[in-house]
Short mmCIF file of the C-alpha atoms (twelve columns), coordinates in Angstrom:
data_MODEL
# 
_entry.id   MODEL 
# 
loop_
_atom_site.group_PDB 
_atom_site.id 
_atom_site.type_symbol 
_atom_site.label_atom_id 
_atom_site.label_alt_id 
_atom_site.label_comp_id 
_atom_site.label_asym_id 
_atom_site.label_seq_id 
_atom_site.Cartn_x 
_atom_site.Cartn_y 
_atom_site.Cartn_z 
_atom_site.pdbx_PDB_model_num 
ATOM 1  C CA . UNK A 1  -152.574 62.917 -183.454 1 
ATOM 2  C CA . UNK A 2  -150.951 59.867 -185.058 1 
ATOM 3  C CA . UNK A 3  -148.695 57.881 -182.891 1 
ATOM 4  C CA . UNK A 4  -145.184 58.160 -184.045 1 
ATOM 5  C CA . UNK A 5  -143.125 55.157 -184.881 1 
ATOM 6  C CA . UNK A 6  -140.385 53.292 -182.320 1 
ATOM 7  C CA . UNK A 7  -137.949 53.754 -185.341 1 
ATOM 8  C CA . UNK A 8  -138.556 57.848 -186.226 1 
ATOM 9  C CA . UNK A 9  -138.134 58.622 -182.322 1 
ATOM 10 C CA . UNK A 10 -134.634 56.295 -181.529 1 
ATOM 11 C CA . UNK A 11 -133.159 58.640 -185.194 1 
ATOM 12 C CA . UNK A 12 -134.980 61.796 -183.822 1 
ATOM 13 C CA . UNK A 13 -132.581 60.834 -180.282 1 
ATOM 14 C CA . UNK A 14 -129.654 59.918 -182.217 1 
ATOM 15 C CA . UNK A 15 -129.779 63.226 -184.287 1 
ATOM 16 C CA . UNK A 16 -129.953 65.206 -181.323 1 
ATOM 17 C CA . UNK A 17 -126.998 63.527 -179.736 1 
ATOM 18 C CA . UNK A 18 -124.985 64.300 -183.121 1 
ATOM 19 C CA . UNK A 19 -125.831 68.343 -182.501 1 
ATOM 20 C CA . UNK A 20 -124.989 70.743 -185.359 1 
ATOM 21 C CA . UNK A 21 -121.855 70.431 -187.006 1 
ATOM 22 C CA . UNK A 22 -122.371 74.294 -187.703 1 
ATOM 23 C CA . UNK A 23 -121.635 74.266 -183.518 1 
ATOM 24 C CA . UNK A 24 -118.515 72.647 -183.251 1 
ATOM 25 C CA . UNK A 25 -115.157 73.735 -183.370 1 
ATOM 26 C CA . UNK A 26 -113.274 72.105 -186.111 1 
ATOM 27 C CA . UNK A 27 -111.108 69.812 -183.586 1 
ATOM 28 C CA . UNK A 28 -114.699 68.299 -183.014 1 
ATOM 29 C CA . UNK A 29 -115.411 67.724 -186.244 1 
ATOM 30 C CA . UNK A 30 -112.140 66.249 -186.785 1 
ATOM 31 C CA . UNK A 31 -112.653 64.277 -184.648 1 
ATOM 32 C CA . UNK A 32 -115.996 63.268 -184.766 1 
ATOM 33 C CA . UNK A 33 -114.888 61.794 -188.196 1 
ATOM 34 C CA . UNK A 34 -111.740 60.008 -187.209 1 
ATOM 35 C CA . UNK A 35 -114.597 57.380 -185.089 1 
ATOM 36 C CA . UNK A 36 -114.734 54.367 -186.485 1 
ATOM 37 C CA . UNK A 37 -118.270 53.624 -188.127 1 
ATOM 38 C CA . UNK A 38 -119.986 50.615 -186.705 1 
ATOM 39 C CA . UNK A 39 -120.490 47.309 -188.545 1 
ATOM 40 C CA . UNK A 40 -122.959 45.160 -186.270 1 
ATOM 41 C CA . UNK A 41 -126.851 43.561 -187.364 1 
ATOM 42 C CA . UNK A 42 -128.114 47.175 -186.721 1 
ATOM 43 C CA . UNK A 43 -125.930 49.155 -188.961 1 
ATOM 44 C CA . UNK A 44 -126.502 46.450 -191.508 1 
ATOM 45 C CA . UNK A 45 -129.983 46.583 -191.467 1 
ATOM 46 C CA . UNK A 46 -130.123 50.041 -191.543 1 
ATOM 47 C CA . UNK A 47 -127.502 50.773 -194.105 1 
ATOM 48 C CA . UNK A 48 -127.637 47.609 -196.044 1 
ATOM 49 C CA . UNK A 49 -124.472 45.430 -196.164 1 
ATOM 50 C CA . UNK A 50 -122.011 44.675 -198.749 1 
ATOM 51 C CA . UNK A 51 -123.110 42.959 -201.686 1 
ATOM 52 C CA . UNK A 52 -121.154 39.473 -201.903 1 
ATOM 53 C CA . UNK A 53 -117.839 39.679 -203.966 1 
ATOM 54 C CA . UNK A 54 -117.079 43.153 -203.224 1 
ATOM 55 C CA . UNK A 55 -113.374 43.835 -202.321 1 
ATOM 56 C CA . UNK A 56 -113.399 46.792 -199.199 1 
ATOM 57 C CA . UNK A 57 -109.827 48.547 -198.464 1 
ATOM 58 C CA . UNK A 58 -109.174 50.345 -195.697 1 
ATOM 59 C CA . UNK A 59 -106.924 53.466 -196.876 1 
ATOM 60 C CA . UNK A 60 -105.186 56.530 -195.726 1 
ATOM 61 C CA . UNK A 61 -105.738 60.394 -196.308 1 
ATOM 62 C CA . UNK A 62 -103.467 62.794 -195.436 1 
ATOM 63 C CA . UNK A 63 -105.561 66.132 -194.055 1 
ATOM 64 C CA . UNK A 64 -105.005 68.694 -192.065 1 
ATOM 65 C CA . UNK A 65 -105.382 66.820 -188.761 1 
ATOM 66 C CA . UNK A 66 -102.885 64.220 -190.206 1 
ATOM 67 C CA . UNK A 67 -103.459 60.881 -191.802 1 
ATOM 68 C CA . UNK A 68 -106.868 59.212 -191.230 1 
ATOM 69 C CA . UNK A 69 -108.112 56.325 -192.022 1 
ATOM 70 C CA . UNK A 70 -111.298 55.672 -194.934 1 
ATOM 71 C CA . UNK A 71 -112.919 52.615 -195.955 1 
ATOM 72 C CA . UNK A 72 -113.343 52.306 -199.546 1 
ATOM 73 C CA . UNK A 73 -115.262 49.661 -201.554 1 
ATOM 74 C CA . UNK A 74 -114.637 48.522 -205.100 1 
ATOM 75 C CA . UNK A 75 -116.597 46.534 -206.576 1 
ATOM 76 C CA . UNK A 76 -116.251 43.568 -208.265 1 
ATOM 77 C CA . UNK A 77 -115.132 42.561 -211.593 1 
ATOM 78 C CA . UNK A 78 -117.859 41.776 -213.659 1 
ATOM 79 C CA . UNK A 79 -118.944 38.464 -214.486 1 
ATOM 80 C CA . UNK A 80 -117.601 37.342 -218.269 1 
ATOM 81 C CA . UNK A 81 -120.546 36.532 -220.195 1 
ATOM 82 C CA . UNK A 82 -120.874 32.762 -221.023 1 
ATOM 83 C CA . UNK A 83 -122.953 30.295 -220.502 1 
ATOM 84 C CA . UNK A 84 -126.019 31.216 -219.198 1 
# 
């Protein structure tokens, strides 16, 4: 058998952590998306970051647990063309 990469098995371990949402009561869930994502070298490396010039806004939904926080990104206003 092929030897599995470092990478696959630390997601396989951080999946399992997660469990099934299909599990969880809904207070969990609620409250397993209230946590603030991480924004640290890993994350970004993962994920990708934000492309340069991007404005991100932290706003507010009301739900039925109350108001919670989302980031949202916009992105920026295009370049006028010109001189190239």
């Amino acid at each position: 058998m092929a030897p599995v990469d470092r990478r696959v098995k630390l997601w396989a371990w951080l999946v399992r952590q997660q469990g099934s949402v299909g599990t969880k009561t809904e207070a969990d869930v609620i409250a397993m998306q209230a946590r603030h994502t991480p924004a640290n070298g890993m994350t970004n490396r993962i994920f990708g970051t934000v492309v340069p010039g991007t404005v991100v806004a932290n706003r507010a939904i009301t739900g039925p647990a109350g108001t919670s926080r989302c980031g949202s990104t916009v992105p920026p206003a295009p370049v006028p063309a010109g001189g190239r």
